[in-house]
PLY file of the C-alpha trace (Angstrom):
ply
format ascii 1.0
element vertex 446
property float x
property float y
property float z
element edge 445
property int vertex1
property int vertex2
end_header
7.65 -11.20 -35.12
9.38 -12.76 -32.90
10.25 -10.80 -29.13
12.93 -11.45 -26.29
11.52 -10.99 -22.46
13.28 -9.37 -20.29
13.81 -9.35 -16.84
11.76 -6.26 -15.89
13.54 -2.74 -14.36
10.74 -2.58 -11.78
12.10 0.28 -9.67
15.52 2.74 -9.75
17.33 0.57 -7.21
16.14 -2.94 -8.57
19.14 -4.90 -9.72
17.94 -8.37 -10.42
14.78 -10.55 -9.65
13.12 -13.88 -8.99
10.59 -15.87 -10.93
8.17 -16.99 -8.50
5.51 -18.53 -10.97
5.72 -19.18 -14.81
1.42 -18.25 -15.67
2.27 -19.83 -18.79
4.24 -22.67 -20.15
5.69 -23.17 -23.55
3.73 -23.71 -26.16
0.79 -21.56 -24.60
-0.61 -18.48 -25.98
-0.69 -15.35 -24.24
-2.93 -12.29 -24.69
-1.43 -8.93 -24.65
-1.83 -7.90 -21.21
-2.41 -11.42 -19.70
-0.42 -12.31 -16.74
2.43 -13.81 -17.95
4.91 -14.70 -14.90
5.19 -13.46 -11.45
8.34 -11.63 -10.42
10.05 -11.43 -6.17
11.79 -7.83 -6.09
13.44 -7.40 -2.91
10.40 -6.58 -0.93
7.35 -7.11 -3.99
6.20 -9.99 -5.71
5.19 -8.00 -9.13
2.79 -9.93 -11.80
4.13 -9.09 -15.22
2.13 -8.91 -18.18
2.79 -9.61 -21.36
3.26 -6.82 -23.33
2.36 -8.37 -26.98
0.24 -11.78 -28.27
2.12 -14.71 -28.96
3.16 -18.41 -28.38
5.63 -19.16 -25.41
8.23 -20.32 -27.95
10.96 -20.81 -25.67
11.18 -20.45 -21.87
15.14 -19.32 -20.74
14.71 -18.73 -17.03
13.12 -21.55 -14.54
11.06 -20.98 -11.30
13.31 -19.64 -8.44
16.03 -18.83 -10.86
17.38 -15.21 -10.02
18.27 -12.93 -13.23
19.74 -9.61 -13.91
17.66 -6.77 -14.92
16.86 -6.61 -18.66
18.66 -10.16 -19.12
16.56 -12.40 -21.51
13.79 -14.62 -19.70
11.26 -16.25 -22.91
11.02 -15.75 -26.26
7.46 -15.36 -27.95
7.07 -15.53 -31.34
4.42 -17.23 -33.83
3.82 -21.10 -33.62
5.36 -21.65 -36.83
8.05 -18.68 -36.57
11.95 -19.70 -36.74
13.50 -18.27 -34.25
17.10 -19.84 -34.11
18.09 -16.15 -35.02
16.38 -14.79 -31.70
17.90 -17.30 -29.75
21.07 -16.65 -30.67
20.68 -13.17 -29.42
19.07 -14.34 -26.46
22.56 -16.40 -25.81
20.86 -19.79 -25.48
21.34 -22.79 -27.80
19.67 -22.80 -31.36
16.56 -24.58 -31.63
16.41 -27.31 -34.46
14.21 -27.08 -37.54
11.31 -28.93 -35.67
11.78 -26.48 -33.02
12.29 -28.67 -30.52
14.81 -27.83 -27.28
17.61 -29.39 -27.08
19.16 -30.07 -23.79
23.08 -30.01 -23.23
23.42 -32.58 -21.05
26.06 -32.14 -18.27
27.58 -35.69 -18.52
29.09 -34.79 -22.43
31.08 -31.69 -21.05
34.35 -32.86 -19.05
34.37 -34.04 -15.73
36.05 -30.90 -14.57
35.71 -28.00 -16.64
33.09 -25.67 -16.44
32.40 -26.01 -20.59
33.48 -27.70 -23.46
37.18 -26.66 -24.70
36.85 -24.44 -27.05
32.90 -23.04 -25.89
32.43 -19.53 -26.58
31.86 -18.04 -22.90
28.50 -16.16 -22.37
28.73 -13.93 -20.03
27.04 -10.84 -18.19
29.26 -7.44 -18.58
29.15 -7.03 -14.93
30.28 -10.99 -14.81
33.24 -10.08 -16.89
34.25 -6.64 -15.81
34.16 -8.30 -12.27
36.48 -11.40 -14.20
38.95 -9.02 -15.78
39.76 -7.37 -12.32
40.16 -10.90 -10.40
42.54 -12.27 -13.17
40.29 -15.43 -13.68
39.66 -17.46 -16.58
35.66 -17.43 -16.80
35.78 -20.48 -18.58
36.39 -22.45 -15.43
33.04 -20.46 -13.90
29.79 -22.73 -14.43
27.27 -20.10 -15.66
23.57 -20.27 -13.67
21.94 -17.59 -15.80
19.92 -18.83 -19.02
21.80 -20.78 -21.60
24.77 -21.21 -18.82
25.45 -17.74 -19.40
27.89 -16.53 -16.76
26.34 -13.98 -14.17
28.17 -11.96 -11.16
27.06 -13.99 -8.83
28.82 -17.50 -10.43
32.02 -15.11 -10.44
31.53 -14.20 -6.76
30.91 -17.51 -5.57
34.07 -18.40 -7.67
35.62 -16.16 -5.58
35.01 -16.82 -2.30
35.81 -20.40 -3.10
38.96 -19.63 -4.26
39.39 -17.63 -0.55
38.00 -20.47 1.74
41.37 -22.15 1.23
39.73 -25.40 -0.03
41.70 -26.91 -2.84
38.80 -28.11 -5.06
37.91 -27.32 -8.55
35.08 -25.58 -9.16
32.99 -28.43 -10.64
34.00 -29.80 -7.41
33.24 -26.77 -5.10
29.45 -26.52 -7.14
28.30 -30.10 -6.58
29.64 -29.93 -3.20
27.42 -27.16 -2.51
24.34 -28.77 -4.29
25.10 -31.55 -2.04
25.71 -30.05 0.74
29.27 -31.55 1.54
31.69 -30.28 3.60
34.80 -30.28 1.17
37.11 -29.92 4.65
35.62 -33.21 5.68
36.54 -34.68 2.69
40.48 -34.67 3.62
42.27 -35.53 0.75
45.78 -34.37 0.08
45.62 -31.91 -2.83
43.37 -30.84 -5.74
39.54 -32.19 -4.62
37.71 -32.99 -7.68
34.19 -33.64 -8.55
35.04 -38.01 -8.15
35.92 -37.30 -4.82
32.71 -35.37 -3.83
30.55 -37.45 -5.22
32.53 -40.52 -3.50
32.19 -38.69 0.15
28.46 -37.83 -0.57
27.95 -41.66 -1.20
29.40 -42.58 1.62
27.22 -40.42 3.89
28.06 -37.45 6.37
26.78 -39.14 9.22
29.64 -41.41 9.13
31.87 -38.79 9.41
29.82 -36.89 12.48
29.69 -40.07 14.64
33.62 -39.85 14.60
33.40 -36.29 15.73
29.87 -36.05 17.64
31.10 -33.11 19.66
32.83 -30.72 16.78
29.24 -31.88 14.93
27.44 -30.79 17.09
29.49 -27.08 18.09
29.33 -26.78 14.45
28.73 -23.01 13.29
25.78 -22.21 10.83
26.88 -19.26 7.98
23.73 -18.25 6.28
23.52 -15.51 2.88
21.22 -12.43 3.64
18.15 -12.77 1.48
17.35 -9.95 -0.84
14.87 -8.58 1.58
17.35 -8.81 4.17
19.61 -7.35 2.49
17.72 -4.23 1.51
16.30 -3.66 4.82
19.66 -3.76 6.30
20.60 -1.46 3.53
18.21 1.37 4.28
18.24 0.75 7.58
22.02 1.82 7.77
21.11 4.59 5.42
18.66 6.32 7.86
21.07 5.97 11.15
23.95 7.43 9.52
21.83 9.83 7.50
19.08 11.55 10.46
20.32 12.58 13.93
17.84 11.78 15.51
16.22 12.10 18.89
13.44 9.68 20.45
11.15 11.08 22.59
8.64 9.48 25.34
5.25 10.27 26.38
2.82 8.24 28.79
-1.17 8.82 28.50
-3.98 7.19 29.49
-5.95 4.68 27.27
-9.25 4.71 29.20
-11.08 6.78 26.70
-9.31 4.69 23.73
-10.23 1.82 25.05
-13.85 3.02 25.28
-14.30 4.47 22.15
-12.90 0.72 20.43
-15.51 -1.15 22.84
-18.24 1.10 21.72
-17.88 1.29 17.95
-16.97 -2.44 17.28
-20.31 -4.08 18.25
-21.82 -1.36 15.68
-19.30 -1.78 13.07
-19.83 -5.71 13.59
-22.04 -6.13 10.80
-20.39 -4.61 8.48
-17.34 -6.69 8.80
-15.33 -4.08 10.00
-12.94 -4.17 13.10
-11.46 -1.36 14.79
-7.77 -1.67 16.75
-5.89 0.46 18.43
-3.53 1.27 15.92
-6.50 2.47 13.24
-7.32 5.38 15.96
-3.56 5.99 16.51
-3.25 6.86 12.77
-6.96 8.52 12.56
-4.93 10.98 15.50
-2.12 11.19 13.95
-3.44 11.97 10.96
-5.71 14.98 12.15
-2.62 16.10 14.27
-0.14 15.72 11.65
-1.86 18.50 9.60
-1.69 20.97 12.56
2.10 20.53 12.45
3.09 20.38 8.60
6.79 19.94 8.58
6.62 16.67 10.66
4.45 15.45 7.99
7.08 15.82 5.61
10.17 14.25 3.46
13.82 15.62 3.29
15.76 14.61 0.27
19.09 16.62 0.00
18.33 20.45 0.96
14.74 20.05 -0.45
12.42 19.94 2.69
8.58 19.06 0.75
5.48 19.34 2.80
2.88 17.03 1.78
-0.89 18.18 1.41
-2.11 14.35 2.82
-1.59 11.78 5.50
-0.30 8.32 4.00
0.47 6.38 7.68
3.07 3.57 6.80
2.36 0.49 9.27
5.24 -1.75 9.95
4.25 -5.28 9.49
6.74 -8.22 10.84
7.71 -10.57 8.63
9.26 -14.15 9.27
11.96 -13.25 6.05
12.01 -9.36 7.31
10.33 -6.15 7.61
7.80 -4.49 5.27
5.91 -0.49 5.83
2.79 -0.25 3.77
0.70 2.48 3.93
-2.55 3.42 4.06
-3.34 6.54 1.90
-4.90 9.61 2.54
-5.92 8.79 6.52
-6.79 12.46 6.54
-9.77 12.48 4.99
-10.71 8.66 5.54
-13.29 7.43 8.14
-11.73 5.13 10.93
-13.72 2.39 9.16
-12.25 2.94 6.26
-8.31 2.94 7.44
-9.71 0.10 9.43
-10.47 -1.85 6.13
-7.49 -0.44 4.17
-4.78 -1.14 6.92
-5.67 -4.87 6.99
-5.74 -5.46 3.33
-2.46 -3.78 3.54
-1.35 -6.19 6.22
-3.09 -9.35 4.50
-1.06 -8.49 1.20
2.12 -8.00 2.73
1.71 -11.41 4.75
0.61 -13.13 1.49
3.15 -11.30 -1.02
0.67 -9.60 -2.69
1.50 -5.59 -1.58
1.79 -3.52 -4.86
4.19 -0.80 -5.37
1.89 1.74 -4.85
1.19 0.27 -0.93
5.14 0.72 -0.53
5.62 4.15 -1.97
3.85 7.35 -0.99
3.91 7.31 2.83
4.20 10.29 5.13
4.93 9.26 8.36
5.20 5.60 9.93
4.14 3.70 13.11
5.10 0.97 14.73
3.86 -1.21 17.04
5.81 -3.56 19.83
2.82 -3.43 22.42
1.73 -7.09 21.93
4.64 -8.15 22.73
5.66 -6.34 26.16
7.48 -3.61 25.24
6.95 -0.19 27.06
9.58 2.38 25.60
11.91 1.82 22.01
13.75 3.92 19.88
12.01 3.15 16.26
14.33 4.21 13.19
13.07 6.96 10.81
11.73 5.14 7.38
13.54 7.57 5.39
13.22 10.11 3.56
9.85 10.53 6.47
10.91 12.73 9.02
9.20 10.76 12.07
8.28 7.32 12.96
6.05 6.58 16.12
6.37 3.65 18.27
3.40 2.29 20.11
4.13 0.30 23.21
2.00 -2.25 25.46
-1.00 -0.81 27.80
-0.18 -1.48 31.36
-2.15 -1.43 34.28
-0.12 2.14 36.39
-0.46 3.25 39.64
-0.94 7.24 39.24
-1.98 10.28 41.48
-5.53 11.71 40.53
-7.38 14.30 41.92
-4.76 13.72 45.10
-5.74 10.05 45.08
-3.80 7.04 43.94
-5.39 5.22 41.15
-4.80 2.39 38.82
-5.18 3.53 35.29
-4.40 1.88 31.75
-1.17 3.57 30.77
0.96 3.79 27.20
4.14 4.71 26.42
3.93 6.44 22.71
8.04 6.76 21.63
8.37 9.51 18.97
12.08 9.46 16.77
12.26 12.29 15.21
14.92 13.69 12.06
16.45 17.08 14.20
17.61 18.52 11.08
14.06 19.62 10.83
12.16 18.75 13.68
13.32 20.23 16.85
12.92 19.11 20.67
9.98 22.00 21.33
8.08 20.66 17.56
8.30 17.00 18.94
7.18 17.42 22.45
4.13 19.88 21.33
3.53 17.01 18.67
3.05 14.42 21.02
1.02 16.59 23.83
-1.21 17.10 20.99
-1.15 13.90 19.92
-2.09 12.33 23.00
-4.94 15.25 24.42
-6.83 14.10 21.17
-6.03 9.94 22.32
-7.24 10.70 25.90
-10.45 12.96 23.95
-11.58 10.78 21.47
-14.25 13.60 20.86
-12.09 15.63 19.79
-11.57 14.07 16.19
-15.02 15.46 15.46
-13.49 19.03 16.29
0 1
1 2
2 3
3 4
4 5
5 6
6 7
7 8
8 9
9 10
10 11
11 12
12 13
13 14
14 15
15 16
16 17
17 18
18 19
19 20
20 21
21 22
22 23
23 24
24 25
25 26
26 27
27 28
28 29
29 30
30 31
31 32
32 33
33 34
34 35
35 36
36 37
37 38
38 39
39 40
40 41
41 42
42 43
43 44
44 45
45 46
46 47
47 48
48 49
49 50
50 51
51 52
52 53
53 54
54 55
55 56
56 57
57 58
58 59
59 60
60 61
61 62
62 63
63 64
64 65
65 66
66 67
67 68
68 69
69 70
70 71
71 72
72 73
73 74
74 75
75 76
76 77
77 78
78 79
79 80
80 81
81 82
82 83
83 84
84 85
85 86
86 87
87 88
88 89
89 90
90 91
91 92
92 93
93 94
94 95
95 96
96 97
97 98
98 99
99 100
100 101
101 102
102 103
103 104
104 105
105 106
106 107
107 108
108 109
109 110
110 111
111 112
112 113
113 114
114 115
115 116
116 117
117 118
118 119
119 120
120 121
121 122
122 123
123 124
124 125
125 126
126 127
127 128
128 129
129 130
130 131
131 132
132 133
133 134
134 135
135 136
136 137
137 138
138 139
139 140
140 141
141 142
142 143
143 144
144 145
145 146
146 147
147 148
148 149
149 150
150 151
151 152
152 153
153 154
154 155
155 156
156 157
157 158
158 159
159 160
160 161
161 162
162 163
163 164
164 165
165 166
166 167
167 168
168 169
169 170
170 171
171 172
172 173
173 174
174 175
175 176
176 177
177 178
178 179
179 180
180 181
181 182
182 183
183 184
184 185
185 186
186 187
187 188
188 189
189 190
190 191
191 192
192 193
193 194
194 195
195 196
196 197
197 198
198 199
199 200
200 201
201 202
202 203
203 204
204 205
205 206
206 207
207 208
208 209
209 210
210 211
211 212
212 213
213 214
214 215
215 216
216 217
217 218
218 219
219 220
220 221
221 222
222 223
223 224
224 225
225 226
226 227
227 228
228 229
229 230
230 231
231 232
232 233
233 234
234 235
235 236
236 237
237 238
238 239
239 240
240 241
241 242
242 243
243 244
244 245
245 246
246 247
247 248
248 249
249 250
250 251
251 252
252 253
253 254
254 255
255 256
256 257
257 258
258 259
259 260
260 261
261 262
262 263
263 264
264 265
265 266
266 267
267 268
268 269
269 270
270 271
271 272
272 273
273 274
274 275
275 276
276 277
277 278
278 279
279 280
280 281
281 282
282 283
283 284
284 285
285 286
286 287
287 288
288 289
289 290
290 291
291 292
292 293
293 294
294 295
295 296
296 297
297 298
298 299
299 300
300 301
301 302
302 303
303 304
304 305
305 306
306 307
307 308
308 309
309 310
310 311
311 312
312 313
313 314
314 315
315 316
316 317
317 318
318 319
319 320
320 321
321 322
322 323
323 324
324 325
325 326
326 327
327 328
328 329
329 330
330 331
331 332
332 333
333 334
334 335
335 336
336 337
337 338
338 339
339 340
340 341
341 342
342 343
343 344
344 345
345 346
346 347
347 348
348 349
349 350
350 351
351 352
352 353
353 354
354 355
355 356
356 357
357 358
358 359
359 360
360 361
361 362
362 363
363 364
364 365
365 366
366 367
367 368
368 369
369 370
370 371
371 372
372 373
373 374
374 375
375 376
376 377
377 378
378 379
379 380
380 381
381 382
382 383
383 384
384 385
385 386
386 387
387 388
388 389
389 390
390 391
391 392
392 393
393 394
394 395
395 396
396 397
397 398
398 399
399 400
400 401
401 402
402 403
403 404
404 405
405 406
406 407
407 408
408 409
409 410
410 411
411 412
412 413
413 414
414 415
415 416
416 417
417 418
418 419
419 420
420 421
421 422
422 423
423 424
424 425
425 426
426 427
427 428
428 429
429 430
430 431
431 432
432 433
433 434
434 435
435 436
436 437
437 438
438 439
439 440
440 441
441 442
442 443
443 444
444 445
């Protein structure tokens, strides 16, 4: 029988995704649980399998196209199955008796409307709600979603073109911004239509920036948040306005750290295993954390939970943004073994390949700016964690020992803390803690 795919609901706050990679093409058969397409969340690129046998009958969504949540993505169905029916209800056009696709081509529609006269409109509800609020006609709104359904997105793009000021239709707008024209350059008096974009783009922009070299060059650059972005910038807001929070600084010296690393790694060499400075950071925080419970905890609402384990979230710098997975149960873990599990976490997240489980769970975070110079920051909370520590750079320090002045290997660790739980006397016995155990190595086997 034949089945619509959807767009997969792959976490409460997921709204829509992207198709990275189509595993199978139409025509194909796919195995019940075979990888059928890989789906970009805001942070996670999610393989999806397929949940039932079948052949790829009908594909509705391209690679790189972003859909809604639980919008229609592929039909699969028997080889010989009609499924004009399903297609129907999928809102894409019927298939003929052959089952072959049939294309719409955009030169039969008119040169500047959005659909035929007369088209039935196919729209999201969200598309339409948004519509019925604006006052606009969503048959001048070219559809992007599958079957040039109408999606929120083609309404607020409609929008804001309608706001810029720029008198062009909205074939004329869309091609413009395929094409990357300016339609202020263009400067004709009145309505700009899709002739008169397609004219300019002919005749080349560089024409137009030799006349104006300077403005060219002064010119400003407007670019749209990606959905990472986006969410980071989200929860990012969420945890300064949500946690007062305090950041507190701590110096200590790295001479035993340093040893212990120097010792252990020609041992561990064989076995493939490296150990950094952040892998004992989170082996000590880990032990410490479960002498002081209620920094290793969550707050959600007026529900303080204490959790039993230490899952240390690692921030990991992204070129498109920022991404914390962590590395489960560092309690009870060897520091080989959050050695090996911290950079497959970090190899995943640099390849797209974390899982949700690496992005959900953790306990407390760190963070570290060392490498690049920096000796005291103020790291924000990943909520609903209480604390986040920031690691900063080793430098070389002049100090008083024993009454003499010595050089000595010095780091700043920078503890923010939430104070709704965690008060000023908690966070500076933390960190004492924290760092006797960093300067004692020998202490972990206590």
């Amino acid at each position: 029988m034949a089945k619509i795919i959807v767009m997969p609901k792959l976490g409460l706050t997921m709204k829509e995704g992207t198709i990275v990679k189509w595993n199978k093409n139409e025509g194909d058969f796919v195995n019940a649980g075979e990888v059928l397409l890989e789906v970009a969340t805001d942070k996670l690129t999610n393989e999806v399998e397929a949940a039932e046998s079948g052949v790829v009958r009908k594909i509705l969504a391209k690679e790189d196209e972003v859909v809604e949540c639980l919008m229609p993505i592929a039909i699969i169905a028997d080889k010989d199955e009609d499924i004009s029916a399903v297609l129907k209800e999928a809102g894409a056009a019927d298939e003929p008796a052959a089952a072959a696709v049939v294309e719409k081509k955009a030169e039969a529609a008119p040169a500047e409307a959005a659909r035929d006269k007369g088209e039935r409109v196919k729209a999201a509800p969200a598309a339409k709600k948004l519509a019925e609020e604006k006052g606009i006609d969503l048959s001048l709104v070219k559809g992007s979603g599958p079957g040039g359904r109408v999606v929120l997105k083609d309404v607020e793009d409609y929008i804001e073109n309608e706001k810029s000021g720029a008198k062009a239709s909205p074939m004329a707008a869309k091609i413009a911004q395929e094409l990357n024209v300016n339609i202020d350059e263009i400067g004709k008096e009145g309505r700009v239509m899709k002739a008169d974009v397609l004219a300019f783009a002919n005749k080349g922009k560089a024409e137009v920036a030799a006349a104006a070299p300077e403005a060219a060059a002064k010119a400003e650059e407007t670019i749209k948040l990606t959905p990472m972005r986006k969410t980071i910038a989200s929860r990012m807001g969420e945890s300064w306005t949500t946690s007062p929070r305090v950041t507190y600084n701590i110096p200590f010296d790295t001479t035993a750290m340093k040893d212990l690393r120097g010792k252990l790694n020609p041992a561990l060499k064989d076995k493939g295993v490296k150990i950094s400075f952040n892998h004992i950071i989170m082996k000590v925080c880990a032990k410490v954390l479960l002498e002081f419970p209620s920094i290793n905890g969550s707050l959600s609402g007026d529900i303080l939970t204490l959790h039993p384990h230490v899952n240390v979230g690692i921030a990991v710098g992204l070129d498109a943004g920022l991404l914390v997975p962590n590395v489960k149960d560092c309690d009870t873990k060897s520091l080989a073994e959050i050695a090996v599990d911290t950079e497959r976490c970090i190899e995943a997240a640099r390849t797209g390949k974390l899982t949700m489980d690496d992005m959900t769970g953790g306990t407390f975070t760190i963070t570290n700016l060392g490498a690049f110079g920096i000796r005291s920051f103020s790291p924000i909370i990943n909520q609903p964690e209480l604390a986040i520590l920031g690691v900063n750079a080793i430098v070389d320090t002049p100090v008083v020992a024993n009454g003499q002045i010595v050089v000595k290997p010095m780091m700043n660790l920078s503890l923010t803390a939430d104070h709704r739980i965690i008060d000023g006397l908690l966070a500076a016995k933390f960190l004492q803690r924290v760092t006797e155990c960093l300067e004692n190595p020998y202490m972990l086997l206590v």
